[in-house]
C-alpha distance (Angstrom), angle and dihedral (degrees) to the residues before:
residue distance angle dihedral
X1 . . .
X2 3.60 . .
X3 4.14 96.8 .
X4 3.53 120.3 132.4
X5 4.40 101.6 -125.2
X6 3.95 130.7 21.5
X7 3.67 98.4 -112.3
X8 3.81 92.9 70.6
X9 4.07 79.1 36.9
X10 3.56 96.9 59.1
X11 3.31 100.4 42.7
X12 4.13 93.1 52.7
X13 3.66 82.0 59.5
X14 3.40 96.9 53.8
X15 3.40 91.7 55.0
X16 3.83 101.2 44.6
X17 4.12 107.6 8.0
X18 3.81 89.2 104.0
X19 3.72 93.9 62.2
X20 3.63 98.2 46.6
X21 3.48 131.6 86.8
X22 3.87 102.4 -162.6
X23 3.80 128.3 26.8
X24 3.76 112.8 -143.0
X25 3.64 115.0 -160.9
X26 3.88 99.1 -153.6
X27 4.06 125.7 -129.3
X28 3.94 88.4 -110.9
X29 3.35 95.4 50.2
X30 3.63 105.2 49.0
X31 3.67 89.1 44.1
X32 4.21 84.3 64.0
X33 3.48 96.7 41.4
X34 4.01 104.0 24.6
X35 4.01 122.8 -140.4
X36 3.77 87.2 -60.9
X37 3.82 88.0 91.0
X38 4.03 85.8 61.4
X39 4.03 91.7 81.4
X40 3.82 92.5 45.1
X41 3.78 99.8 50.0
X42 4.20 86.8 41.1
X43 3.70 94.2 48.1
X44 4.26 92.3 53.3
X45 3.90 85.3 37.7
X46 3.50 111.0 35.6
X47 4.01 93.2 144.9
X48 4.12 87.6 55.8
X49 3.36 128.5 89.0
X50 4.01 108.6 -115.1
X51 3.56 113.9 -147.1
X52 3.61 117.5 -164.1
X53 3.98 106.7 -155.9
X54 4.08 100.9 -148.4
X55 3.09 96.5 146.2
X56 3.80 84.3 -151.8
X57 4.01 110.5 -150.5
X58 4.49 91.8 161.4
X59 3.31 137.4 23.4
X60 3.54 101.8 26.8
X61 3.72 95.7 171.2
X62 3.64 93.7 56.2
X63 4.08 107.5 31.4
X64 4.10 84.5 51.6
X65 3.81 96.4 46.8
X66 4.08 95.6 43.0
X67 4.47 83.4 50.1
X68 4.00 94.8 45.5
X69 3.76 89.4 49.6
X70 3.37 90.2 58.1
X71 3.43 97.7 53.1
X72 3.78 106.6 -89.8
X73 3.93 116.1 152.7
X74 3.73 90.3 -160.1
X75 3.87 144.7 -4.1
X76 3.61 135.3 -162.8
X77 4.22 128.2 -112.5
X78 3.50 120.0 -167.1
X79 4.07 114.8 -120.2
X80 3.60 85.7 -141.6
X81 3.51 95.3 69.1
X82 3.82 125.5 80.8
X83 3.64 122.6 -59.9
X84 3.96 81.2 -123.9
X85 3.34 91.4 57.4
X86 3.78 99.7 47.0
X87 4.18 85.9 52.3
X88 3.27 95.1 63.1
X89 3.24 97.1 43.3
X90 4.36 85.9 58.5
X91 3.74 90.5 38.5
X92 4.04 94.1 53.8
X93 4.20 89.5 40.7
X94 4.19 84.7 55.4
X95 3.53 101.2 46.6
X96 4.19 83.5 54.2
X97 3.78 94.8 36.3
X98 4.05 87.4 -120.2
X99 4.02 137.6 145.5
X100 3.81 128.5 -99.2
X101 3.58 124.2 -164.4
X102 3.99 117.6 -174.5
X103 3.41 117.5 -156.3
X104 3.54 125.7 -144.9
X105 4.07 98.3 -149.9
X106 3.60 118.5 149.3
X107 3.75 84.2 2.4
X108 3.80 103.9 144.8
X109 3.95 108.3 -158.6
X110 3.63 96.8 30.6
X111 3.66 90.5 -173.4
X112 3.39 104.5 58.4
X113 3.78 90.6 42.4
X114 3.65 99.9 54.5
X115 4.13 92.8 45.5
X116 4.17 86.8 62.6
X117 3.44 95.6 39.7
X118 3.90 91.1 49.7
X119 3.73 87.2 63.2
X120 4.05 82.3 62.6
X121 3.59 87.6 64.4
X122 3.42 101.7 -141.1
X123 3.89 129.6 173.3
X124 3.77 101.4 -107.5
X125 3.90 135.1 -8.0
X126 3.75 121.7 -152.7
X127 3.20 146.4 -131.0
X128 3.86 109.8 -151.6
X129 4.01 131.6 -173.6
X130 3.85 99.6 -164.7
X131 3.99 124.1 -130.7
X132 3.76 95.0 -122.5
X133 3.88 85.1 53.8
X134 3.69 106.0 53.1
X135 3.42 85.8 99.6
X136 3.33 96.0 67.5
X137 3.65 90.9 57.0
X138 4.22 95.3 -121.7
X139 3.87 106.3 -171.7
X140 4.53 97.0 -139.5
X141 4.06 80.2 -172.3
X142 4.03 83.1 54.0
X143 3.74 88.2 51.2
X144 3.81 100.6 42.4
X145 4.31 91.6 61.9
X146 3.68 82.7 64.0
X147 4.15 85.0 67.3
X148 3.85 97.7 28.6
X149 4.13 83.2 112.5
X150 3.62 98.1 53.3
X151 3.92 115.2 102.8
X152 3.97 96.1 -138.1
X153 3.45 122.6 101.0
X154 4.35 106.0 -88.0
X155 4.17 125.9 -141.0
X156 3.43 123.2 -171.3
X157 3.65 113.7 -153.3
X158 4.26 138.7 163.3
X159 4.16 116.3 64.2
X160 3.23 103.3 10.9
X161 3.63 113.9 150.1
X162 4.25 144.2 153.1
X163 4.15 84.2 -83.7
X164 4.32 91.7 64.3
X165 4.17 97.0 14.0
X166 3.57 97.3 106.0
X167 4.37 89.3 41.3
X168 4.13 81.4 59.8
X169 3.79 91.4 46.9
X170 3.72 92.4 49.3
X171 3.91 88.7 48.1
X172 3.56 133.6 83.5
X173 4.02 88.8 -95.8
X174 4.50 106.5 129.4
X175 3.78 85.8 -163.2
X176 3.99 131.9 12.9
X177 3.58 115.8 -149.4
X178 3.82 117.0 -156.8
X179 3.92 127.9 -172.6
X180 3.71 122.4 163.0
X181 3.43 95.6 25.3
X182 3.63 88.0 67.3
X183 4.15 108.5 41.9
X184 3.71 92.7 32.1
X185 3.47 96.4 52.6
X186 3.62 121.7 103.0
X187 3.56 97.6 -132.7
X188 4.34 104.0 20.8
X189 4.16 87.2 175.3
X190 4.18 83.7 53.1
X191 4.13 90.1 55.0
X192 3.75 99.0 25.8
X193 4.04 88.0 59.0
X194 4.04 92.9 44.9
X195 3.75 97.4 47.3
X196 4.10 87.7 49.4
X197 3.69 86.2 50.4
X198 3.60 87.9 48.9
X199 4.07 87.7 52.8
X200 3.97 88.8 53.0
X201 3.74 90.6 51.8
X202 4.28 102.2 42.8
């Protein structure tokens, strides 16, 4: 969810929560609102996975600790930060039994990048087309067969919509992670339902 205030927020969700499996508060919107949305979103969800979108580039003892004490499930560390940075992410998300997704934006060899960082052993690594790159037409399911060897857990994430949905199911992707194809849909029950249906089927 990459809105801008928790009213429009909340009532996405109550149109497609049900029919999700992980909640991702975006970057823009927790910049708006701050992590004190966390404990409202986990309270009305509290069977969903809430992913707090940091994006977390510094600090990664702190910024990981302040989003898990609000309630977050899992946050997101940039591989382009430091190695440091990334471990403290991993070592905060253990001590509270909690997810970590890195994500490979702006990453340039994605390859190389992902085989260190696999050694981390983190919960997922992604596979990111950026918004200020869409157009430039990045492919992230292009991106994500450069990883399809690593052992970690893979998301695909960035311009993926009900044209290339059922190319991420088929793909090596453990979770897909869809944005604007959602909330700026006319109908986001209408494409929430098909891409599920798509899920059961791939």
């Amino acid at each position: 969810m990459d809105l801008f205030d928790l009213q429009a927020s909340l009532k996405l969700l109550q149109e497609v929560g049900k029919y999700v499996d992980i909640i991702e508060l975006g970057t823009p919107l927790l910049i708006s609102e701050g992590l004190s949305i966390i404990p409202i979103i986990k309270e009305l969800y509290p069977d969903k996975i809430i992913f707090a979108d940091l994006k977390i580039m510094d600090g990664g003892n702190i910024i990981s600790e302040l989003a898990f004490q609000k309630g977050a499930d899992m946050v997101s560390v940039l591989a382009a930060a430091n190695d440091s940075t990334i471990e403290a992410v991993l070592k905060k998300a253990k001590s509270y039994q909690r997810i970590v997704l890195i994500d490979m934006c702006a990453v340039k060899d994605i390859k190389k990048r992902a085989q260190k960082l696999e050694a981390f052993n983190p919960d997922y690594i992604c596979v990111h087309r950026a918004t200020d790159m869409q157009d430039e037409g990045k492919d992230p399911l292009q991106d994500l067969q450069l990883i399809e060897n690593i052992k970690s857990k893979k998301a695909v994430a960035g311009g993926i919509d009900l044209n290339n949905f059922r190319q991420a199911c088929q793909s090596s992707a453990d979770t897909i992670i869809v944005g604007g194809a959602i909330y700026n849909s006319d109908n986001p029950v209408d494409t929430v339902k098909k891409m599920r249906e798509m899920i059961s089927k791939y």
